[in-house]
LUMPA-20477 format. One record per residue: residue in three letters; z negated, y, x of N, C-alpha, C in turn; chain; residue number from 1. Coordinates in nm, 2 decimals. Layout:
N
+------+--------+--------+--------+--------+--------+--------+--------+--------+--------+-----+-----+
: type :    n.Z :    n.Y :    n.X :   ca.Z :   ca.Y :   ca.X :    c.Z :    c.Y :    c.X : mol : seq :
+------+--------+--------+--------+--------+--------+--------+--------+--------+--------+-----+-----+
:  ALA :      Z :      Y :      X :      Z :      Y :      X :      Z :      Y :      X :   A : NUM :
...
+------+--------+--------+--------+--------+--------+--------+--------+--------+--------+-----+-----+
This chain:
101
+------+--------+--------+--------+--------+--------+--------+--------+--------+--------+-----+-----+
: type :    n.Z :    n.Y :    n.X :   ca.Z :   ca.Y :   ca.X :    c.Z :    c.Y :    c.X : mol : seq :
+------+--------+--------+--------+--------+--------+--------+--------+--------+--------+-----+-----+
:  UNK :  -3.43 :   0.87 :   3.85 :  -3.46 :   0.74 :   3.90 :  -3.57 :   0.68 :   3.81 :   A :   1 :
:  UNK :  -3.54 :   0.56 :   3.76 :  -3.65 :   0.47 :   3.75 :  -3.69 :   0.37 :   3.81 :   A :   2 :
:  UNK :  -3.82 :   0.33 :   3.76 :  -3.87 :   0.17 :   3.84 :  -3.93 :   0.11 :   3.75 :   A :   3 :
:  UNK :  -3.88 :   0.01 :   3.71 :  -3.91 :  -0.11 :   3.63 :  -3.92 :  -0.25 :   3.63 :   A :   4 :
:  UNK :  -4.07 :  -0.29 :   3.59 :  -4.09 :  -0.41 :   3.64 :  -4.04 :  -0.50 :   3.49 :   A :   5 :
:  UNK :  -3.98 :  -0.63 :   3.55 :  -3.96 :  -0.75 :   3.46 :  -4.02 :  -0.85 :   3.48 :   A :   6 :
:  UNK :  -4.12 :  -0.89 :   3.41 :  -4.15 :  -1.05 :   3.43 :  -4.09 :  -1.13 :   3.40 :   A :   7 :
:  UNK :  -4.03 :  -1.26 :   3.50 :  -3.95 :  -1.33 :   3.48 :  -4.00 :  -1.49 :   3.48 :   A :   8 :
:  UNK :  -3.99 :  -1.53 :   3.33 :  -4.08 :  -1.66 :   3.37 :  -4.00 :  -1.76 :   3.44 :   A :   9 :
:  UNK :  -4.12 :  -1.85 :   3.47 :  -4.05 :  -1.97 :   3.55 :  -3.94 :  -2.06 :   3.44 :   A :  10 :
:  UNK :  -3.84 :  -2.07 :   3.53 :  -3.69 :  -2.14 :   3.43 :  -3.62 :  -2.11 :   3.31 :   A :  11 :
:  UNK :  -3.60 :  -1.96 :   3.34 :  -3.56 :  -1.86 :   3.24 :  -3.38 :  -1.86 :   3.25 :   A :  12 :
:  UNK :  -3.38 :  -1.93 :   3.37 :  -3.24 :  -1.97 :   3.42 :  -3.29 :  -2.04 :   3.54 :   A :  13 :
:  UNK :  -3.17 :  -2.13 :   3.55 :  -3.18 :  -2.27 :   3.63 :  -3.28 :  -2.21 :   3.79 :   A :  14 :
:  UNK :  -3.27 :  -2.11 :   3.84 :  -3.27 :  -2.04 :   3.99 :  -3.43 :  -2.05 :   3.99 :   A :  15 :
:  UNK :  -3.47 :  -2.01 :   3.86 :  -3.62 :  -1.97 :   3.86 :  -3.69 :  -2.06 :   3.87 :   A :  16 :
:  UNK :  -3.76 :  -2.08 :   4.02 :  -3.87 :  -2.20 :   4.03 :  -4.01 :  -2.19 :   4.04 :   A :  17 :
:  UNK :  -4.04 :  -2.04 :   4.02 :  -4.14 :  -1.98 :   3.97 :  -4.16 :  -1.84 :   3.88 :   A :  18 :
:  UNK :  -4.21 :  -1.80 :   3.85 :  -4.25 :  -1.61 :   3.76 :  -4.26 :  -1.58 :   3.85 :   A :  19 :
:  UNK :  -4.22 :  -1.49 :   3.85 :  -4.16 :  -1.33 :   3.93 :  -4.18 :  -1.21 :   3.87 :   A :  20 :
:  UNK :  -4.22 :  -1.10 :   3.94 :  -4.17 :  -0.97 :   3.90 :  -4.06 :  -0.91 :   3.93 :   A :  21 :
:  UNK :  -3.99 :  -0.90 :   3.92 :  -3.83 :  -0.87 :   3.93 :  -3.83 :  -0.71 :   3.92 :   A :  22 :
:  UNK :  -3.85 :  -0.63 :   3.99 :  -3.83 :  -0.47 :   4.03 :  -3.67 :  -0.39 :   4.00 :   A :  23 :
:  UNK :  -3.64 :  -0.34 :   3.86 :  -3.56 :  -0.22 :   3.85 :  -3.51 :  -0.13 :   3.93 :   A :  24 :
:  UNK :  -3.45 :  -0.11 :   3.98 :  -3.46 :   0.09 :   4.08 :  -3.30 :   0.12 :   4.01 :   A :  25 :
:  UNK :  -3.36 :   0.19 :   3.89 :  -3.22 :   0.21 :   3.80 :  -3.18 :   0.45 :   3.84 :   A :  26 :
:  UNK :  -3.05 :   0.43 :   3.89 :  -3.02 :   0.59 :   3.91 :  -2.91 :   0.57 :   3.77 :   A :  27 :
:  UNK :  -2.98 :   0.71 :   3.68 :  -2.92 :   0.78 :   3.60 :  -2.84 :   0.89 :   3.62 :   A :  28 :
:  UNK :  -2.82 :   0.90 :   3.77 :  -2.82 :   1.06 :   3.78 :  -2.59 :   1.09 :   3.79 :   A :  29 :
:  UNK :  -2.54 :   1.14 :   3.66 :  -2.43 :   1.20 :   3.65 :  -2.36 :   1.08 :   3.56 :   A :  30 :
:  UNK :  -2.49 :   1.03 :   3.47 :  -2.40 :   0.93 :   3.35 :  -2.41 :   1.02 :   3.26 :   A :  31 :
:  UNK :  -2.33 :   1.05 :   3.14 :  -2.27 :   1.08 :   3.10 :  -2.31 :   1.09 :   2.95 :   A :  32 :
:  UNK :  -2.31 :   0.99 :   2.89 :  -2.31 :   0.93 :   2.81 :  -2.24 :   0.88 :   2.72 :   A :  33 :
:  UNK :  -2.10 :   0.91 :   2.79 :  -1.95 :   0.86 :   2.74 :  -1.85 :   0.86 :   2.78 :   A :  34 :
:  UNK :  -1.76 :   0.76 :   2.75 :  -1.64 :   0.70 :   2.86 :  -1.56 :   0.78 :   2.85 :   A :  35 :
:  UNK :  -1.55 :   0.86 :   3.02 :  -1.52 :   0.95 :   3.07 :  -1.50 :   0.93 :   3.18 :   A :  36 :
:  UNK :  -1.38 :   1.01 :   3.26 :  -1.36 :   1.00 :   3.41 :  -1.45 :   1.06 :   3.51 :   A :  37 :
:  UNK :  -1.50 :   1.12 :   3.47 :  -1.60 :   1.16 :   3.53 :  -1.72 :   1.12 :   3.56 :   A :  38 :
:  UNK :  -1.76 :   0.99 :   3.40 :  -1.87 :   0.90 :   3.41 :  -1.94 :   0.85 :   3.55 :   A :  39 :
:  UNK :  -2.04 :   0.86 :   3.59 :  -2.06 :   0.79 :   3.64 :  -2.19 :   0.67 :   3.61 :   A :  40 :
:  UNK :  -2.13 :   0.51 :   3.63 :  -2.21 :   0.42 :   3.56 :  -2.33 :   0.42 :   3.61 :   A :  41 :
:  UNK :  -2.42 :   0.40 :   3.54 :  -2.60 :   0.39 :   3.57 :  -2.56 :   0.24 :   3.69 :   A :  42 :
:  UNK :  -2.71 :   0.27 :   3.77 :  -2.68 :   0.12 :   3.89 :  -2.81 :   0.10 :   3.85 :   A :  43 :
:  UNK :  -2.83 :  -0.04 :   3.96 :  -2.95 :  -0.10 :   3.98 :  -2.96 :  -0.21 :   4.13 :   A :  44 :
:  UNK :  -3.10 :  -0.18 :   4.16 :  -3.09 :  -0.30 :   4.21 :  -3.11 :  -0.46 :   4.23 :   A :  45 :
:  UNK :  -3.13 :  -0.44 :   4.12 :  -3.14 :  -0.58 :   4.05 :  -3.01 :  -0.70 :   4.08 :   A :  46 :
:  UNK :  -3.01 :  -0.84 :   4.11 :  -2.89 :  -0.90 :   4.18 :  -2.80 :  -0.84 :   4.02 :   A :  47 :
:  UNK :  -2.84 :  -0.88 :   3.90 :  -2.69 :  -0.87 :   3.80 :  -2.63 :  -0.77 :   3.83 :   A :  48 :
:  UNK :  -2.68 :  -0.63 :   3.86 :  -2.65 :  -0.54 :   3.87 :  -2.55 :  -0.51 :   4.01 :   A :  49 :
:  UNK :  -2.57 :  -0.57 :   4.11 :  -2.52 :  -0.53 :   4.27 :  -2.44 :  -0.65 :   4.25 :   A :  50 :
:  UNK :  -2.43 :  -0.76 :   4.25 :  -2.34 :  -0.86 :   4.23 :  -2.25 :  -0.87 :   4.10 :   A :  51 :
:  UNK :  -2.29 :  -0.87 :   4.04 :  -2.17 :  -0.87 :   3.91 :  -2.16 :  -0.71 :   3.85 :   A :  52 :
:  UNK :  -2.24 :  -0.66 :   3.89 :  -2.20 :  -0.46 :   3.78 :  -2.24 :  -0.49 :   3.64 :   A :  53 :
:  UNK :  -2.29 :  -0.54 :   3.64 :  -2.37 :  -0.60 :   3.44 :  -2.48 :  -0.49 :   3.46 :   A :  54 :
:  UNK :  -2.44 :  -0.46 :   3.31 :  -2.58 :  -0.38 :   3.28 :  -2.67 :  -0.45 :   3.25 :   A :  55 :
:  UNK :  -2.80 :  -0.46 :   3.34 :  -2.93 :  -0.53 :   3.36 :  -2.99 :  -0.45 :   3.24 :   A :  56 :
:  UNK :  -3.09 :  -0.53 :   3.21 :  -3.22 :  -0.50 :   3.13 :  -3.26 :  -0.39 :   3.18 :   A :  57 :
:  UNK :  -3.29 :  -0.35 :   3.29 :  -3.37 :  -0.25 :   3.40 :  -3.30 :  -0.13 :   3.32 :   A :  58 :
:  UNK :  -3.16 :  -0.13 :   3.31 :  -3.08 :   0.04 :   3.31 :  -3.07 :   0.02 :   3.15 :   A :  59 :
:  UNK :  -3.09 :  -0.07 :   3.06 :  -3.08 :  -0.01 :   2.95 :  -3.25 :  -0.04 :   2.87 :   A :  60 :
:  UNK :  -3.35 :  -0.02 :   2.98 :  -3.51 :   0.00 :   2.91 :  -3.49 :   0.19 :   2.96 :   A :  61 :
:  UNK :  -3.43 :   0.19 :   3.11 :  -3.42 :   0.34 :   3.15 :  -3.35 :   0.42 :   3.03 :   A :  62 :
:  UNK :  -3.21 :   0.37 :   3.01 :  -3.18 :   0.44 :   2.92 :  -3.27 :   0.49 :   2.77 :   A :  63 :
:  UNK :  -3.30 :   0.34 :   2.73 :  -3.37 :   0.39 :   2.64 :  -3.52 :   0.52 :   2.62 :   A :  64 :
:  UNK :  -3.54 :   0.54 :   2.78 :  -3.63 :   0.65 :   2.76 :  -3.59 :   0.78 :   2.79 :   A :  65 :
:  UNK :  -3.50 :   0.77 :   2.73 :  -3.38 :   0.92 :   2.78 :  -3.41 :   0.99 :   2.62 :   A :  66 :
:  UNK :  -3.40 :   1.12 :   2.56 :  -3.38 :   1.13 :   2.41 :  -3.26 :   1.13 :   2.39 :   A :  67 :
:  UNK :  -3.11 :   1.12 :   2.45 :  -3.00 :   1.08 :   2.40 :  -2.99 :   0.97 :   2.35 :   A :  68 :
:  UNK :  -3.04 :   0.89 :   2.39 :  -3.03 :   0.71 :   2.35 :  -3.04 :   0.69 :   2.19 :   A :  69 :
:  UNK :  -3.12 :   0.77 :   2.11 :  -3.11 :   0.76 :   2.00 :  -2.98 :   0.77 :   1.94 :   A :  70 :
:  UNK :  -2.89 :   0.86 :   1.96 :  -2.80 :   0.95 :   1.90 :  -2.67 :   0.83 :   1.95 :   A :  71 :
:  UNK :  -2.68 :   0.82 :   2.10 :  -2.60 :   0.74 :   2.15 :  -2.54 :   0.61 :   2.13 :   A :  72 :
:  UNK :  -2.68 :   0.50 :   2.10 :  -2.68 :   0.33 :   2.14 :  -2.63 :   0.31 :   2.00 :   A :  73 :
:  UNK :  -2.64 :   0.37 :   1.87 :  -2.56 :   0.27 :   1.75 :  -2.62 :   0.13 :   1.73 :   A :  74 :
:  UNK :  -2.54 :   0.00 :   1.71 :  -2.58 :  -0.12 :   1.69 :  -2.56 :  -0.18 :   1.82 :   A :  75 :
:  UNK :  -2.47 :  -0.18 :   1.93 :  -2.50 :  -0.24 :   2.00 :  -2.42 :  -0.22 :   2.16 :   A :  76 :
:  UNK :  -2.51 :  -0.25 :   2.21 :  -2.46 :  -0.20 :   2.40 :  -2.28 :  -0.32 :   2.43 :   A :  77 :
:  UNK :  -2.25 :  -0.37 :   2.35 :  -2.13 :  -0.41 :   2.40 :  -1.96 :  -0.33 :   2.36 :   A :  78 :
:  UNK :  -2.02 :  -0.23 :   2.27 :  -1.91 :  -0.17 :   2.23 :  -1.88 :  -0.05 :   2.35 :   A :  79 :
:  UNK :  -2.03 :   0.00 :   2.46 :  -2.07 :   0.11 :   2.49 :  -1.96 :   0.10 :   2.65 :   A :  80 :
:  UNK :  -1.85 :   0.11 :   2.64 :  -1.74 :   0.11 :   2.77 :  -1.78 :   0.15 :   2.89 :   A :  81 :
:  UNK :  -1.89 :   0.30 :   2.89 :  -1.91 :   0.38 :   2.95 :  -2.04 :   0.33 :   3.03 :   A :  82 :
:  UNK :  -2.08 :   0.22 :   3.00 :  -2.21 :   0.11 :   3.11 :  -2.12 :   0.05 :   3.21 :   A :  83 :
:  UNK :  -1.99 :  -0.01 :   3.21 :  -1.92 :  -0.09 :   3.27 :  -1.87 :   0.02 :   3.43 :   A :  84 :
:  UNK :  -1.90 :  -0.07 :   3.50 :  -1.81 :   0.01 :   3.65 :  -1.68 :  -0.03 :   3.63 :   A :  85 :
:  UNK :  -1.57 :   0.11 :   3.64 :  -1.40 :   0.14 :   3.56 :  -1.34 :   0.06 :   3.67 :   A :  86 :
:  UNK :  -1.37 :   0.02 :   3.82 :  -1.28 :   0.00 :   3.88 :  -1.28 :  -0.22 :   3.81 :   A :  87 :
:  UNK :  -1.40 :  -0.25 :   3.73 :  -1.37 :  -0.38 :   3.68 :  -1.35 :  -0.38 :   3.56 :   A :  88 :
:  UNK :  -1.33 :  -0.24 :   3.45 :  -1.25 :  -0.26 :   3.33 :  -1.12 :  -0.29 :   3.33 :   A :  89 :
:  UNK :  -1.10 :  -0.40 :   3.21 :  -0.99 :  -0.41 :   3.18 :  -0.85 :  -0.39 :   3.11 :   A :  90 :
:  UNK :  -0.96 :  -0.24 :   3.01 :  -0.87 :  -0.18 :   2.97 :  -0.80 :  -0.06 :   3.06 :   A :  91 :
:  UNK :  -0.88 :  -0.03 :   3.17 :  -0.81 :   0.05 :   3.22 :  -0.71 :   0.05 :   3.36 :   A :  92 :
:  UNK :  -0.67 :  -0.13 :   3.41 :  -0.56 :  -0.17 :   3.43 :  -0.44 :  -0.12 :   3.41 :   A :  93 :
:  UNK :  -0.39 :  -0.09 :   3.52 :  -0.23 :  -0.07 :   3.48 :  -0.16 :  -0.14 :   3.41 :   A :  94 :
:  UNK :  -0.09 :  -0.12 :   3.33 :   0.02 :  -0.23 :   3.24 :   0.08 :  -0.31 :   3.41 :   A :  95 :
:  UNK :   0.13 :  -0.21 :   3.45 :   0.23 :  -0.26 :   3.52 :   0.23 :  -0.39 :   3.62 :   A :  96 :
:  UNK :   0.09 :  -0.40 :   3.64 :   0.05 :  -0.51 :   3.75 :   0.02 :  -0.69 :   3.68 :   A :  97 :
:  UNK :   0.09 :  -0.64 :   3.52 :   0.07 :  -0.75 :   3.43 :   0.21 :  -0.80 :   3.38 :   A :  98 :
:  UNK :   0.31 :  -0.71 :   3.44 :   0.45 :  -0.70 :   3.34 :   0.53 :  -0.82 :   3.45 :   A :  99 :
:  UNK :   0.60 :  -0.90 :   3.38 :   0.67 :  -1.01 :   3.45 :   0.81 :  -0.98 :   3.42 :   A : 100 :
:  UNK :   0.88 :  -1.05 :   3.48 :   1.03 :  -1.08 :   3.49 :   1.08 :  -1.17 :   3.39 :   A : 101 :
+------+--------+--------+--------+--------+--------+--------+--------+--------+--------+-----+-----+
């Protein structure tokens, strides 16, 4: 578990009508660190995170204080599958629920 604060200044997106501290509560516990069925995605409670499943800032400052992160992260967190919750990847869609007549 971590806890991480973000300051969020005022009108960093339309919602913000003041600075905030915006509070992390990021669980690492049984991620992996590769896309695997067994993965399990880092969370948070941050809204990106509970409402959309995006990996927040919060889970990839956590990650980065892991010593795998070095070895892991490469150029960049959008190639990294294994952040994404599998039940909203795309690649892992049935064909079948795409196939037409």
């Amino acid at each position: 578990m971590f806890i991480i604060y973000e300051n969020v200044p005022k009108f960093t997106d339309h919602h913000m009508k003041e600075s905030v501290v915006r509070v992390h509560i990021v669980n690492l516990r049984d991620y992996i660190w590769k896309d695997d069925p067994a993965n399990v995605v880092p969370t948070c409670t941050c809204p990106a995170n509970r409402n959309l499943k995006d990996c927040c800032a919060g889970i990839m400052v956590a990650l980065k204080q892991r010593p795998e992160f070095a070895t892991w992260y490469g150029s960049s967190f959008l190639e990294k599958r294994e952040l994404l919750s599998r039940r909203l990847r795309a690649d892992l869609t049935a064909p079948s629920l795409y196939s037409f007549m």
